[in-house]
C-alpha positions as CSV (number, residue, x, y, z in Angstrom):
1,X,-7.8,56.5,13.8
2,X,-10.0,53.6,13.6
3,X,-10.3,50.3,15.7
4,X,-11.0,47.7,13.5
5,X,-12.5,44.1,15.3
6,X,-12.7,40.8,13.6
7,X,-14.8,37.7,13.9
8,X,-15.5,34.6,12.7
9,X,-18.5,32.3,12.1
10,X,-20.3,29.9,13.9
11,X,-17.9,26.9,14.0
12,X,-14.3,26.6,15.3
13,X,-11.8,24.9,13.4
14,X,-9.4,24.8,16.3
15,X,-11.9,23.5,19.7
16,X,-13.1,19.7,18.7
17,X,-16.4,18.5,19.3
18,X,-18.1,21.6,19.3
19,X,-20.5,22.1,16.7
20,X,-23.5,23.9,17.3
21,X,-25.1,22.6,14.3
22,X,-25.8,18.8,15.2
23,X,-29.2,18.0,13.4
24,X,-31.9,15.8,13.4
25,X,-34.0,15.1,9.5
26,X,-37.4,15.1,9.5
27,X,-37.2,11.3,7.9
28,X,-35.4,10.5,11.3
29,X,-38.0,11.3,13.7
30,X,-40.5,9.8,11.8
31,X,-38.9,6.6,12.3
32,X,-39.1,7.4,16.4
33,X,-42.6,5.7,16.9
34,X,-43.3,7.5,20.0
35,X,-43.9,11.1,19.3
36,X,-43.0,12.6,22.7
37,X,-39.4,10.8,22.7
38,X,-39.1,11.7,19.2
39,X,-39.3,15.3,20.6
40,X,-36.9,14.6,23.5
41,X,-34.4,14.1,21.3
42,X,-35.1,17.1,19.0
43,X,-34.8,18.8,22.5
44,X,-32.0,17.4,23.7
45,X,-30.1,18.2,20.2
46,X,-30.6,21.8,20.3
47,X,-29.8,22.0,24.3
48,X,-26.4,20.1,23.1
49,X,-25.7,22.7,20.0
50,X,-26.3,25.8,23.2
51,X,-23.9,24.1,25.2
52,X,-21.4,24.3,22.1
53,X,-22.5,27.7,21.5
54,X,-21.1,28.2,25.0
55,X,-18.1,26.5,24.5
56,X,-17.4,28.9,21.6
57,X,-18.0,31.6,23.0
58,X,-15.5,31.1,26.1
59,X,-13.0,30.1,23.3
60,X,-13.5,33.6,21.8
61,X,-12.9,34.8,24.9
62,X,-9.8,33.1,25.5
63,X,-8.4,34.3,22.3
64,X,-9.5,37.7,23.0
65,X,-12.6,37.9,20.2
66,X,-15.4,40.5,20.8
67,X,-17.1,39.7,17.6
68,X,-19.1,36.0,17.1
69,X,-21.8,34.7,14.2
70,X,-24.0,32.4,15.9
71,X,-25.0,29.1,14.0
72,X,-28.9,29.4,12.9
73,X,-29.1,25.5,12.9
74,X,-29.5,25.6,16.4
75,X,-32.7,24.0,17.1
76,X,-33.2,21.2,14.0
77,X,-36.8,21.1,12.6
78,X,-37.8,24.4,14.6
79,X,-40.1,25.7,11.9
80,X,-40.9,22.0,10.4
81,X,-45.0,22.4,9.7
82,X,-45.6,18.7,11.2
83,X,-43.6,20.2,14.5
84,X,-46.2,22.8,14.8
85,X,-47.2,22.2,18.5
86,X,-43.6,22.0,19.8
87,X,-42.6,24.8,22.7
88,X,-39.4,24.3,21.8
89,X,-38.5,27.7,23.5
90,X,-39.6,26.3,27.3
91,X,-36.7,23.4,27.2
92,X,-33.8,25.6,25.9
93,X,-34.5,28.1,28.6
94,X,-31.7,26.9,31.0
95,X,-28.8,26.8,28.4
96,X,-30.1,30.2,27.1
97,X,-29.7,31.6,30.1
98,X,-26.0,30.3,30.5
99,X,-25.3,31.9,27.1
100,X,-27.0,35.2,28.5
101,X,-25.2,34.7,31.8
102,X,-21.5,34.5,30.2
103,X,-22.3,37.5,28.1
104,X,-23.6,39.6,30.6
105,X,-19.9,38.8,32.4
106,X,-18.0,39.3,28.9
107,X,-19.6,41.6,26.5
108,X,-19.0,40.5,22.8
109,X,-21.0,41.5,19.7
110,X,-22.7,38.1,18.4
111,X,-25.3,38.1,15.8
112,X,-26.9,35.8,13.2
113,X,-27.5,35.1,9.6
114,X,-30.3,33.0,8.5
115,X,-29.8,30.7,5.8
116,X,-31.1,31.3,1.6
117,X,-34.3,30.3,2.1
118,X,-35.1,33.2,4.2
119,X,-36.3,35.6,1.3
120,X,-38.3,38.4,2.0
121,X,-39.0,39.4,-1.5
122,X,-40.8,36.3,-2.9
123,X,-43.6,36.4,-4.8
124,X,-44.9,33.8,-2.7
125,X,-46.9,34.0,0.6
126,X,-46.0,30.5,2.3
127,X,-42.1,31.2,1.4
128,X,-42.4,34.7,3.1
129,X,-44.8,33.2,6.1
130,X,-42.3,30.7,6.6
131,X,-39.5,33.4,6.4
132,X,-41.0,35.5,9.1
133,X,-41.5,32.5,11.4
134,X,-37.6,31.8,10.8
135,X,-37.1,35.5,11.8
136,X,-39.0,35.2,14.7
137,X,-37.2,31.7,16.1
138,X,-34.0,34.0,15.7
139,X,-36.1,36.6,17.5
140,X,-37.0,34.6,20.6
141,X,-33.5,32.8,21.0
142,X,-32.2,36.2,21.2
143,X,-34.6,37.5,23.3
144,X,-33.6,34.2,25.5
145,X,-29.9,34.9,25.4
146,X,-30.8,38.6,26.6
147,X,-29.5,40.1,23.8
148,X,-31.0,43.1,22.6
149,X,-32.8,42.3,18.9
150,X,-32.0,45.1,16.8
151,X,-30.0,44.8,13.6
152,X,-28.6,41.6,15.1
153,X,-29.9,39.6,11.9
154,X,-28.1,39.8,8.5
155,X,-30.3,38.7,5.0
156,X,-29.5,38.7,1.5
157,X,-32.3,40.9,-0.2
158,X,-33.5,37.4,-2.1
159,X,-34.2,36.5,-5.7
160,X,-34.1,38.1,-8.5
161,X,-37.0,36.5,-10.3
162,X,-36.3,37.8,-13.9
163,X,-36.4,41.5,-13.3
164,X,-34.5,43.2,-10.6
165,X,-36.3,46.4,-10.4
166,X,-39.6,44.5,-9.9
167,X,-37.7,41.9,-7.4
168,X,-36.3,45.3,-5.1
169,X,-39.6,46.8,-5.3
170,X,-41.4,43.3,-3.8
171,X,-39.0,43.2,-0.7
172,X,-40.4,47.3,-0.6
173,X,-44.1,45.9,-0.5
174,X,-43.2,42.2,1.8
175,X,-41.3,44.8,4.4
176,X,-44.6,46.0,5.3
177,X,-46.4,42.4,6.1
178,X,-43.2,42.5,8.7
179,X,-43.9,43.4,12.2
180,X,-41.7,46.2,13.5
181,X,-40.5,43.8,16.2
182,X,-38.5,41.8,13.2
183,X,-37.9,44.5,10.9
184,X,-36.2,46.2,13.4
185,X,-33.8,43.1,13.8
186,X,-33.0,42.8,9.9
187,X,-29.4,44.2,8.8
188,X,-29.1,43.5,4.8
189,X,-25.8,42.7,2.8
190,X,-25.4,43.4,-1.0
191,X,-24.3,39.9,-2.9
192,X,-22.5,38.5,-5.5
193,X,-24.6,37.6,-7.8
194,X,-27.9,39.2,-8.2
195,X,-28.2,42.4,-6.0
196,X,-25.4,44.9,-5.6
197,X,-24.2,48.0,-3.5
198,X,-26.2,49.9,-5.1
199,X,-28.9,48.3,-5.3
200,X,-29.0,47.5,-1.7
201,X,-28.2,50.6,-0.7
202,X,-31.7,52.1,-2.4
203,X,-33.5,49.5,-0.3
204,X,-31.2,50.3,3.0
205,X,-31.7,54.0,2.9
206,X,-35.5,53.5,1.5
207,X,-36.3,51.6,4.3
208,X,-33.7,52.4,7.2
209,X,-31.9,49.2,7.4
210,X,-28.1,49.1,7.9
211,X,-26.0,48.0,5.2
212,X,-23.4,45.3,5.9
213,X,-20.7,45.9,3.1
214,X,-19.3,42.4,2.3
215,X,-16.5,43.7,0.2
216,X,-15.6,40.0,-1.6
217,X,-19.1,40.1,-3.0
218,X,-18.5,44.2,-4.2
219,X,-15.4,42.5,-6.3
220,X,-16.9,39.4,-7.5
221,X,-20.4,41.7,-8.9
222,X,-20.3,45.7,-8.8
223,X,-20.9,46.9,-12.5
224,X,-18.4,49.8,-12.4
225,X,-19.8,51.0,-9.1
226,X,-16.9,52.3,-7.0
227,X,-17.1,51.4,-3.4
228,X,-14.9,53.9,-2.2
229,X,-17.3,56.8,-3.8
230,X,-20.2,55.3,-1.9
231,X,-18.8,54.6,2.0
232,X,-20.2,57.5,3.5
233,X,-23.7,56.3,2.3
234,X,-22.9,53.1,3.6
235,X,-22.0,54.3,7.3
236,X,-25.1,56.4,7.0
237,X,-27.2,53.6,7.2
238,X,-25.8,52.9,10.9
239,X,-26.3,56.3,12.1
240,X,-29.3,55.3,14.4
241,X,-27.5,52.1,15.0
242,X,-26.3,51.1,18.7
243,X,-24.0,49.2,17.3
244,X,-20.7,49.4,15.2
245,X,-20.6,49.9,11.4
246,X,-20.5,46.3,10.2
247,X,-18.7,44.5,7.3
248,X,-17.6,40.9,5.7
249,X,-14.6,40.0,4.1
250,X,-13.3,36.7,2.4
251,X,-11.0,35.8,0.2
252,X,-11.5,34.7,-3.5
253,X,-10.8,30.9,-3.6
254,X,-8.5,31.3,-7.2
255,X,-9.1,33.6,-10.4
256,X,-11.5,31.1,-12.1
257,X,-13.7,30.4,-8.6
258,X,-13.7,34.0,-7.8
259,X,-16.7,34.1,-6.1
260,X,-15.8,31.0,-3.7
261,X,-14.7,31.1,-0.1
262,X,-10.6,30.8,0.3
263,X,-9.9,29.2,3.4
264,X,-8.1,32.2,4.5
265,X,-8.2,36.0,4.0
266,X,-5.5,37.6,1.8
267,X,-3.9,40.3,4.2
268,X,-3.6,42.8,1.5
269,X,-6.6,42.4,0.3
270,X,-8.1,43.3,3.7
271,X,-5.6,46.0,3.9
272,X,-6.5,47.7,0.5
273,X,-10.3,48.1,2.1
274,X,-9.1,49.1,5.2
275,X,-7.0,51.7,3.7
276,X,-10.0,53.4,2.6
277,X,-12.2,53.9,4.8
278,X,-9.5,54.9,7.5
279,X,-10.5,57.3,9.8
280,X,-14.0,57.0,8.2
281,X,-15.8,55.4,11.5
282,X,-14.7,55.0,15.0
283,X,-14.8,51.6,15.4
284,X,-15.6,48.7,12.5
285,X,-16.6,45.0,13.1
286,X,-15.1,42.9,10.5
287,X,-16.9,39.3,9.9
288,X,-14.5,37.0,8.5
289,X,-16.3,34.7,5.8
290,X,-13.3,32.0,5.2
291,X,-14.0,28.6,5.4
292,X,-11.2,27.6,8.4
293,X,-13.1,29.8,10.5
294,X,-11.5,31.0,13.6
295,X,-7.9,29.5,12.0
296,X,-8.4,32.0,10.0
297,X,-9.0,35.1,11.9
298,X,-6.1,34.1,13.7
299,X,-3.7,34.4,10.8
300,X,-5.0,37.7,9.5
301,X,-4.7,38.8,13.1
302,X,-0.8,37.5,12.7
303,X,-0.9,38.8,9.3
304,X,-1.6,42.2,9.8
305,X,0.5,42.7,12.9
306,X,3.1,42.6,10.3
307,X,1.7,45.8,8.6
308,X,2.9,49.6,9.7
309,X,-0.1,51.1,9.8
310,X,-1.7,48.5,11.9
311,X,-1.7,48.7,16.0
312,X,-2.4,45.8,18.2
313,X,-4.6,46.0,20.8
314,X,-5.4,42.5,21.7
315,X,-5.9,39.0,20.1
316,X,-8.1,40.3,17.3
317,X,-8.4,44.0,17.8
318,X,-6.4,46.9,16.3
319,X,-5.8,50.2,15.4
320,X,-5.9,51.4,11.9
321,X,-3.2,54.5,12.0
């Protein structure tokens, strides 16, 4: 028996006026002459994108979902190097604690995943400087939402850079310029396009990271690996996790855009994976990656309560029989 949880990303499709990634360009407050209201308004942009944040998360509640992505556009121009001097962290204090208040009263898994131009295995040092001060704005908003740090952050391993083996064995040497603090936050997913299952599992077991199996990704690039062979591996790397085994799972948009987002999650699809790892793991926390969001968790969730070897629990929980 295994419970399986699903989640969805950042936005809602269904609660209006909510995004938690409002933004401000750099081109923007330059044309603010003074400076400090300039900043004001930075401030006052990220304390609006918390208080959507919030709002999301008592939606998930309402609907019964334990498991939430948190947007990482939620303070604009945090790292900008002209922005330097700005304690952004001292005016977002109050709505982080809201956040850490309502989670503290309803428990729900939330993590983040920085964008692609968080690379920890470039060749170059003011990408992977400016990396690690990304990590550690993710680091301090989680700190301020009083949520535990650890494997709460979930990377690609990065470029390729004309030879792979060379590229896997750079993020080996740039894990070491990372403080434990941050490393110890880092979850990493195998992709679709230039790193796969097994090659993130040699940098995952290497390095004691857990893998986050995003099974659309498997499909789209695996060269002849079988997934199925390498699952126990794959929980492995959670063994000295607190937390649930985690996965993602989308939908190919059609044949020809295979590796695109649908805008929902084929139930079957879901089902052949979940078929084969049941029984595998107590519990596993499945990230849906479609582009309608939380529309879309809640027709797999409908989806699947048509299927006989599925048991509902609640809105977005089940057993896997």
């Amino acid at each position: 028996m295994t419970i399986v949880r699903l989640g969805y990303v950042a936005m809602s499709e269904e609660l209006k006026n909510a995004s938690p990634s409002q933004t401000m360009t750099f081109k923007q407050f330059q044309g603010i002459k003074d400076r400090d209201a300039a900043i004001n308004k930075l401030e006052r942009i990220a304390i609006s994108n918390l208080e959507n944040c919030l709002r999301l998360l008592r939606h998930s509640k309402a609907n019964e979902i334990h498991f939430f992505r948190l947007s990482s556009r939620l303070i604009p121009l945090a790292n900008h190097e002209e922005l330097s001097d700005w304690k952004f962290m001292r005016a977002l204090k109050e709505p982080l604690k809201g956040i850490a208040d309502f989670l503290q009263e309803n428990p729900m898994r939330v993590d983040f995943h920085p964008d692609h131009f968080v690379l920890l295995n470039t060749l170059k040092t003011e990408t992977l400087n400016n990396s690690i001060k990304t990590l550690s704005m993710h680091h301090a908003l989680l700190k301020g939402m009083e949520i535990d740090p650890e494997h709460r952050c979930v990377l690609h391993v990065g470029g390729v850079y004309e030879n792979r083996e060379k590229a896997l064995e750079q993020f080996i040497h740039n894990w070491g310029l990372v403080s434990t603090r941050l490393q110890n936050m880092i979850i990493l997913e195998n992709d679709d396009t230039s790193f796969t299952l097994h090659d993130t599992l040699y940098l995952c077991e290497k390095l004691g990271i857990p893998l986050v199996f995003d099974y659309h990704h498997h499909l789209a690039h695996h060269e002849n690996i079988n997934w199925q062979e390498q699952w126990d591996r794959i929980v492995g790397t959670w063994e000295h996790s607190k937390l649930s085994v985690k996965m993602h799972i989308s939908s190919p948009r059609s044949e020809k855009e295979f590796r695109a987002h649908a805008d929902y999650v084929d139930a079957e699809m879901f089902m052949d994976f979940l078929n084969g790892i049941k029984g595998s793991v107590p519990e596993i926390h499945c990230m849906i990656e479609a582009k309608k969001k939380d529309l879309a968790l809640f027709k797999l969730a409908e989806d699947l309560k048509q299927m006989p070897e599925i048991e509902t629990i609640d809105g977005s929980s089940f057993i896997l029989k």
